[in-house]
ZADO-1210 file (C-alpha; in nm, 4 decimals, padded with zeros to 6 digits):
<atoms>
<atom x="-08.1273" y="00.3480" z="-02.9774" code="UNK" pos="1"/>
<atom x="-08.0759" y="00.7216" z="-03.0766" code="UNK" pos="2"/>
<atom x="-08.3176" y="00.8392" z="-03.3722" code="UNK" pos="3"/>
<atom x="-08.2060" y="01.1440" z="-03.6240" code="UNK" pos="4"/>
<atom x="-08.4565" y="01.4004" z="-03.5496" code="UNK" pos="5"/>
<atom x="-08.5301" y="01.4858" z="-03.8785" code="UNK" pos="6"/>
<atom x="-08.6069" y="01.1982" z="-04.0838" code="UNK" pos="7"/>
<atom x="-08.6958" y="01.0285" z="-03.6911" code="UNK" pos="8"/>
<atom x="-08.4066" y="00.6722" z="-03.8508" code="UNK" pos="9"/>
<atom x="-08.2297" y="00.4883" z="-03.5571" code="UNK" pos="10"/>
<atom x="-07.8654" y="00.5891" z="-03.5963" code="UNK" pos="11"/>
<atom x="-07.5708" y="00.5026" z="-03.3534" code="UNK" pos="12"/>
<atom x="-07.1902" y="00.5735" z="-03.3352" code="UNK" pos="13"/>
<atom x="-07.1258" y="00.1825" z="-03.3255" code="UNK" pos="14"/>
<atom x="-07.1212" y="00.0008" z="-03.6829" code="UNK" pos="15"/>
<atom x="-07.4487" y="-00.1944" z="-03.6647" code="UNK" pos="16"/>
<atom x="-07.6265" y="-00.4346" z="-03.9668" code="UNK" pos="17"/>
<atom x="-07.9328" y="-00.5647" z="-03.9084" code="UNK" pos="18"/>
<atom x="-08.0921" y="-00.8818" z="-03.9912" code="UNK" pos="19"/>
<atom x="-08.3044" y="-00.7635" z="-04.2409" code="UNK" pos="20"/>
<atom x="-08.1344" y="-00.5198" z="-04.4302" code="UNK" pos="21"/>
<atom x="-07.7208" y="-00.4426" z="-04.4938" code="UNK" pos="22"/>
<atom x="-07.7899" y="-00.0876" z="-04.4428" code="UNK" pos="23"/>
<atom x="-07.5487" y="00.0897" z="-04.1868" code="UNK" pos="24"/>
<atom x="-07.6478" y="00.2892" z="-03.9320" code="UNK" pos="25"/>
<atom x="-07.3150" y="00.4117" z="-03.8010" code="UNK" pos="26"/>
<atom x="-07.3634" y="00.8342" z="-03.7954" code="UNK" pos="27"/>
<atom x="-07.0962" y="00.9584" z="-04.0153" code="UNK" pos="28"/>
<atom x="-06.7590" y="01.1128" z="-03.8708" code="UNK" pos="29"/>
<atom x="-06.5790" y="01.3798" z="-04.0805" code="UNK" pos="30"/>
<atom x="-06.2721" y="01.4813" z="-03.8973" code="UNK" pos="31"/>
<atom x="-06.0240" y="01.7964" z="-04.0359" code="UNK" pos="32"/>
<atom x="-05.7309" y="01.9474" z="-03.8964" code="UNK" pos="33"/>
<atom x="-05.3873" y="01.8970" z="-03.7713" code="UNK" pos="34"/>
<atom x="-05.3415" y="02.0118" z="-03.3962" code="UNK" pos="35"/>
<atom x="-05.7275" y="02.0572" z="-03.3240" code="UNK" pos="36"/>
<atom x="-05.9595" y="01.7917" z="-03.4975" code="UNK" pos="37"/>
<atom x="-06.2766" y="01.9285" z="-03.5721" code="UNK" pos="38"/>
<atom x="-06.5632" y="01.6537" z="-03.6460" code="UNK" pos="39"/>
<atom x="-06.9137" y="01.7010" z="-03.8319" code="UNK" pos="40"/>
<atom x="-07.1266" y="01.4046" z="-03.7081" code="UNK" pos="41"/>
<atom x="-07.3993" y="01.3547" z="-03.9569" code="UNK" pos="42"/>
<atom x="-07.7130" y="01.1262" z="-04.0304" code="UNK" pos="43"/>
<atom x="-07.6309" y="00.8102" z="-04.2377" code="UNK" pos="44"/>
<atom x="-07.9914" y="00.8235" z="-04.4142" code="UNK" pos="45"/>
<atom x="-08.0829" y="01.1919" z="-04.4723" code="UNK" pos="46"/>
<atom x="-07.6987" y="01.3213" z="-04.4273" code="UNK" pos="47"/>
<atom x="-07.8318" y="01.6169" z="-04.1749" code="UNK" pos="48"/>
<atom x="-07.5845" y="01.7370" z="-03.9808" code="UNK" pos="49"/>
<atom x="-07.6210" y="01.6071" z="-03.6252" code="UNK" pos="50"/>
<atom x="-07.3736" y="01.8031" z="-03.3887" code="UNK" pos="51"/>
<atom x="-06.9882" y="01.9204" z="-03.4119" code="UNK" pos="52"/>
<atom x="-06.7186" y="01.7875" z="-03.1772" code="UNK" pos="53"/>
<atom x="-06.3678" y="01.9070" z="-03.1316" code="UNK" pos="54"/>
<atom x="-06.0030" y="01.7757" z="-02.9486" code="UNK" pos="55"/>
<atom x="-05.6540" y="01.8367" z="-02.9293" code="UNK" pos="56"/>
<atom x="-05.4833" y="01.5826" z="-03.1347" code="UNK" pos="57"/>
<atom x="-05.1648" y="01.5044" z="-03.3292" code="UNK" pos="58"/>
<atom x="-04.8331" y="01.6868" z="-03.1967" code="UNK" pos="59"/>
<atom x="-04.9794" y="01.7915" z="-02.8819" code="UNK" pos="60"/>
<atom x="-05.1160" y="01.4868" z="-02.7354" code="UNK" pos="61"/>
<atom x="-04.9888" y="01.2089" z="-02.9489" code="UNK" pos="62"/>
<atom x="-05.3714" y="01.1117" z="-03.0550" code="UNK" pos="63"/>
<atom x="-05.3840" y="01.0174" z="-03.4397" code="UNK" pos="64"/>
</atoms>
């Protein structure tokens, strides 16, 4: 499992519970724009900003 490198939590892209607690540790997904989505991945426990991602989308490609 992937671990933030800042405050060293396991975080995935996949909604995940565990047994213990009810905390999430899906890595947050902002997504902006119309034509070219822009997304901000970012830590679910600290809220650091892990990487940026980008795609054509909506008109272009039919992608929502």
């Amino acid at each position: 499992m992937a671990k933030c490198p800042y405050c060293k939590a396991a975080v995935t892209l996949a909604e995940t519970k565990t047994e213990t607690t009810s905390v999430r540790d899906e890595v947050h997904k902002e997504t902006t724009g119309i034509v070219k989505k822009e997304i901000m991945y970012s830590c679910p426990h600290c809220d650091s900003v892990l990487g940026f991602g980008f795609f054509l989308g909506g008109l272009l490609t039919g992608r929502p």
